[in-house]
C-alpha positions in Angstrom: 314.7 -44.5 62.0 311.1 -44.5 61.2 308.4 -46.8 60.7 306.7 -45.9 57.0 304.3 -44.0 56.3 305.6 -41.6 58.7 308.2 -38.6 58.1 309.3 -36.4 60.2 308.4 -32.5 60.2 310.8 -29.9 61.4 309.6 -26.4 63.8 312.8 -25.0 63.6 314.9 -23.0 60.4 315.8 -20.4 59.2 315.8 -18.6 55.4 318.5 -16.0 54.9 317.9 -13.1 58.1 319.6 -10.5 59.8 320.5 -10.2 62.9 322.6 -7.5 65.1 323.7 -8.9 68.5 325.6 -5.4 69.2 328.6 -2.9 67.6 331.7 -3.7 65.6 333.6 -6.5 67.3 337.2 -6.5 68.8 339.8 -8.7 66.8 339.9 -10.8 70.0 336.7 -11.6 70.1 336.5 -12.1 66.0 339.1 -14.4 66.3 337.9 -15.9 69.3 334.5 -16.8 67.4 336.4 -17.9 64.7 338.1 -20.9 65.7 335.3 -21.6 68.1 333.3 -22.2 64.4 336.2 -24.2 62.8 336.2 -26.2 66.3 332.5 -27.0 65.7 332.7 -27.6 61.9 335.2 -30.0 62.0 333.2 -31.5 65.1 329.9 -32.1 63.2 331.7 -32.9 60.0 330.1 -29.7 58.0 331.4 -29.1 54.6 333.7 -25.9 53.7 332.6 -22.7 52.5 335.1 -23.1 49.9 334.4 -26.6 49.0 330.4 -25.3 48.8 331.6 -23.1 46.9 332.9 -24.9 43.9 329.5 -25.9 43.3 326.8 -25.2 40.6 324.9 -21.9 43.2 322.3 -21.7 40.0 319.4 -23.4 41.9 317.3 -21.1 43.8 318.0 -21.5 47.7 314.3 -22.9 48.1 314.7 -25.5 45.8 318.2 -26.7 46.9 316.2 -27.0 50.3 313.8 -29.3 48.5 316.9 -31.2 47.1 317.9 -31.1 50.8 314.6 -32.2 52.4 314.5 -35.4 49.6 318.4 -36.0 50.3 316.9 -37.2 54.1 313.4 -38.3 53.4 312.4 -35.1 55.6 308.2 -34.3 54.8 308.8 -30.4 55.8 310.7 -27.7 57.2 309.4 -24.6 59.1 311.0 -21.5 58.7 311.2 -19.0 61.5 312.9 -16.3 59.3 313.5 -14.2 55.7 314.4 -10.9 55.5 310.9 -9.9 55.8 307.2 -11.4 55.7 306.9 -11.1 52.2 309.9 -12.9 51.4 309.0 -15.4 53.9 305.4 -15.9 52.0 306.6 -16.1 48.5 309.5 -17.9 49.2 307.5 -21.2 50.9 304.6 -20.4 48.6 306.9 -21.7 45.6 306.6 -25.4 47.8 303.7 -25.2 49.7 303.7 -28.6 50.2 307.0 -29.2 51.9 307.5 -25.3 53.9 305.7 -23.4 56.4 307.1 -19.5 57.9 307.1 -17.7 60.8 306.4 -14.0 60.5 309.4 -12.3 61.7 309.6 -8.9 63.0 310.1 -6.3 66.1 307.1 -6.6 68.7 308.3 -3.2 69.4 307.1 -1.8 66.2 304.5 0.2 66.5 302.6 -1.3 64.0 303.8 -5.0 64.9 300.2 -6.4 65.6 298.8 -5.0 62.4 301.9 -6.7 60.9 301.5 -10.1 62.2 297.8 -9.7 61.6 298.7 -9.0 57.4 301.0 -11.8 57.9 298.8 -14.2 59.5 295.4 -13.5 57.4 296.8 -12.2 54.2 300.8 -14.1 53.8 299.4 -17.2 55.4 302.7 -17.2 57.8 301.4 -19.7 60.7 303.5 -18.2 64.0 305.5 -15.5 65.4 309.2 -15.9 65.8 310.9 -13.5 68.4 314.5 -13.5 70.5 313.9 -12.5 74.1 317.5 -11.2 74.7 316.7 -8.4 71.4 313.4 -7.2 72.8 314.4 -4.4 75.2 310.9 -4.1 76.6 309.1 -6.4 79.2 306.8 -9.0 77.4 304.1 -8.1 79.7 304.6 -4.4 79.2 300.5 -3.2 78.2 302.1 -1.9 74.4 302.4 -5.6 73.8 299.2 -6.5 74.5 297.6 -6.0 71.0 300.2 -8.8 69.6 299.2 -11.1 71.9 296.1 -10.2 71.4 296.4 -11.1 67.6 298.5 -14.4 68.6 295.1 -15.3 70.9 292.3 -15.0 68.9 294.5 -17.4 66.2 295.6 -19.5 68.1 299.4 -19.4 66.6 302.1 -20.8 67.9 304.9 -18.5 69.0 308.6 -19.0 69.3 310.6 -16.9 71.4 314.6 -17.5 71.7 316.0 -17.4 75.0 319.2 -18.2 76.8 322.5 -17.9 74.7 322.0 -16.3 71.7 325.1 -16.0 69.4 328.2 -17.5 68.8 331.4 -16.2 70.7 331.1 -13.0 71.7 327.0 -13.4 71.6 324.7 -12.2 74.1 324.7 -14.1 77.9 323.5 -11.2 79.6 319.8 -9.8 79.6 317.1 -9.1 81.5 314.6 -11.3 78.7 317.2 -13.8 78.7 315.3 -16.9 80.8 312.5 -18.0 79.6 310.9 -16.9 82.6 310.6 -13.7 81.0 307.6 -14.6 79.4 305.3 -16.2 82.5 303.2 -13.2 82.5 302.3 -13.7 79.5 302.5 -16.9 78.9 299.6 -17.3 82.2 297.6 -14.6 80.7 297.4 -15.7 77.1 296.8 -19.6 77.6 295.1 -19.7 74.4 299.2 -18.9 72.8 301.1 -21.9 72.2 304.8 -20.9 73.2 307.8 -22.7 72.0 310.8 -22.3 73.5 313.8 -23.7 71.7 317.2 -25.3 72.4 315.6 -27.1 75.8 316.1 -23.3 77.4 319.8 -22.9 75.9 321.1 -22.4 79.6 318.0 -22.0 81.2 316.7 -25.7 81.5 315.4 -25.4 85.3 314.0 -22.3 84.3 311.9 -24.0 81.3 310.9 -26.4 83.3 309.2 -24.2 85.7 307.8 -22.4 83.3 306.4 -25.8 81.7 305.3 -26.7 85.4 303.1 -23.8 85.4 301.9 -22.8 81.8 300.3 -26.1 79.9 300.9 -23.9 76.6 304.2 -24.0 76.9 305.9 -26.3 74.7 310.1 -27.2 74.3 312.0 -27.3 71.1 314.8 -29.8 70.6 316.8 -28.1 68.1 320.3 -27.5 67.3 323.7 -29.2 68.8 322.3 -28.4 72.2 326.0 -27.9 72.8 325.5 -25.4 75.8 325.4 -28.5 78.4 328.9 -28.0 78.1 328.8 -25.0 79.8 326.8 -26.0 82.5 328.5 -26.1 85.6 326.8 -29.5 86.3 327.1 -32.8 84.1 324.0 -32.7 81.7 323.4 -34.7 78.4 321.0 -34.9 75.2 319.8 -37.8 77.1 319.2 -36.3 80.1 317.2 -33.5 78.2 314.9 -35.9 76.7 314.3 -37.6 79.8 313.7 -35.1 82.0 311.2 -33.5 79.9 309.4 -35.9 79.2 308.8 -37.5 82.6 307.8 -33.9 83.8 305.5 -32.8 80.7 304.9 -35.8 78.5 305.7 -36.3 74.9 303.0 -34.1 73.8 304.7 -31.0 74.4 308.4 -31.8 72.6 309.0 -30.6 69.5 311.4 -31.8 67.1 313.5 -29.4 65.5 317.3 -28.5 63.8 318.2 -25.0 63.2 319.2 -25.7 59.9 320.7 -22.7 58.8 321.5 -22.7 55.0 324.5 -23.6 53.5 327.2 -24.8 53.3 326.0 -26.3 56.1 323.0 -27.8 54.6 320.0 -30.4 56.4 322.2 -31.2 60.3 320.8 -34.5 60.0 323.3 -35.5 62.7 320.9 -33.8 65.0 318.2 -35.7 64.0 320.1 -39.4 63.9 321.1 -38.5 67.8 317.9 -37.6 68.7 316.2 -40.3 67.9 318.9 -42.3 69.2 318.6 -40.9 72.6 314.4 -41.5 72.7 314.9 -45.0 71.4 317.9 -45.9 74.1 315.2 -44.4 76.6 312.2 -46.7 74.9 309.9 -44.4 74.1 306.8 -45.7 72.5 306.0 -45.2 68.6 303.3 -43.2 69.1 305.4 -40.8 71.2 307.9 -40.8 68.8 306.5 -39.8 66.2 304.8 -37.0 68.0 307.9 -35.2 68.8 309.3 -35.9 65.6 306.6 -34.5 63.6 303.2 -34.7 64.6 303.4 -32.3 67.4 304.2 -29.8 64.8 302.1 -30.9 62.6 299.2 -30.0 65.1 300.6 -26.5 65.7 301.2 -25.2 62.3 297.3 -26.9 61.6 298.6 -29.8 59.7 297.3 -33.6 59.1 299.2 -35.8 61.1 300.7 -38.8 60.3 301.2 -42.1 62.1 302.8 -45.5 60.8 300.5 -48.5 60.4 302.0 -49.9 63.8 301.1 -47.0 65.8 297.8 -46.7 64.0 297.1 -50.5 65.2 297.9 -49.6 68.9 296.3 -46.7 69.3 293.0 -48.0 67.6 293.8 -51.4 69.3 293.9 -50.3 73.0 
């Protein structure tokens, strides 16, 4: 899909996490989530848990991702979240060539800046990963101000979940649901780079508003992006693409998956439609292989790479 020498590089996954969305669910709703998982495993052709199962589980869960990242010719993965920073660290540390993390943990802590300060200067973790509809403060309430504070003076990226969050029975109700929940800040701290994933995951006007205003605000591709379906409007992957980039360019997409673990394993699928959809809508190389890679390449503070055609145009004029 690619022109060599360039590989793509992923924002967006996740190392083992938890998460609580709420209480102890009703059997409806269980059930209800249930087959709304089969629906979508049999949909995107993921394997079993009890097929996965049968397999050799021996190999640590960073190196089957290395296994994983070869499998698709995939130069790196950024995780978002581990169970804590220090798992985060050590876990990437044992492949620092193909992982990057996210520190992950409450901004409502009360030491949360002096966290993501450790985790930044002393784990090497390169962002902040948050979900707007679990923080049950305003992001421009004052007590936040020393994280953003610590987020400025770096210059790291942050990536903040809004919209849907969940599977059935998730959360679609919240006042830091929209990414509008974060203009405030987002105006105040320009020096932040926020990612928003999932093209607003319900909330696509509202992204783009926010884009229209805040030039540090970048969009995130990842995952099925199957919430057009519940859109009360016709919207597609293509019509995602397009729109964003004839409103904010190519140099503020990012390419990312969700991958998730396994069974599940690298979504390729995600990334062969994807690049489908650019291509259909003749995107250039060079644009290309920004929002597949190089766009978070520059974030995370990486070299980019570019393939010897788009190194001949963009030298060539």
């Amino acid at each position: 899909m690619f022109r060599s020498p360039f590989r793509v590089f992923d924002i967006h996954g996740h190392l083992p996490y938890r998460l609580v969305l709420g209480g102890k669910r009703h059997e409806l709703v269980s059930r209800y989530g249930a087959e709304r998982s089969e629906r979508m495993r049999l949909t995107w052709d993921f394997q079993e848990l009890a097929i996965e199962n049968q397999h050799n589980e021996t190999l640590p869960l960073i190196d089957r991702w290395v296994q994983e990242l070869d499998k698709y010719n995939i130069a790196g993965l950024n995780f978002l979240t581990a169970l804590d920073n220090d798992n985060m660290a050590d876990q990437i540390s044992r492949h620092p060539g193909r992982f990057t993390g996210f520190a992950y943990h409450s901004i409502e802590d009360e030491g949360a800046a002096e966290e993501l300060k450790r985790a930044a200067d002393v784990l090497g973790l390169k962002g902040y990963k948050l979900f707007g509809p679990l923080t049950g403060i305003p992001f421009d309430d004052p007590s936040l101000d020393p994280v953003w504070t610590v987020l400025a003076e770096r210059k790291l990226p942050v990536l903040i979940h809004f919209g849907l969050l969940g599977h059935a029975g998730g959360i679609v109700h919240h006042p830091n649901i929209s990414p509008l929940a974060i203009f405030n800040t987002a105006r105040e701290y320009p020096d932040i780079p926020f990612i928003i994933p999932h093209f607003g995951a319900g909330y696509f006007q509202e992204l783009l508003h926010l884009c229209w205003s805040c030039p540090n605000v970048y969009v995130d591709t990842s995952g099925s992006n199957q919430w057009v379906r519940w859109m009360p409007y016709e919207l597609t992957l293509e019509t995602l693409f397009r729109k964003t980039y004839e409103l904010i360019g190519p140099e503020r997409i990012v390419f990312g998956t969700d991958s998730l673990g396994f069974p599940r394993g690298y979504p390729y699928r995600y990334l062969q439609d994807q690049v489908r959809v650019c291509r259909d809508l003749r995107f250039g190389e060079g644009d290309i292989e920004n929002i597949f890679g190089n766009n978070a390449r520059r974030l995370l503070g990486l070299h980019t790479l570019h393939s010897t055609n788009t190194q001949i145009s963009e030298t060539g004029g």
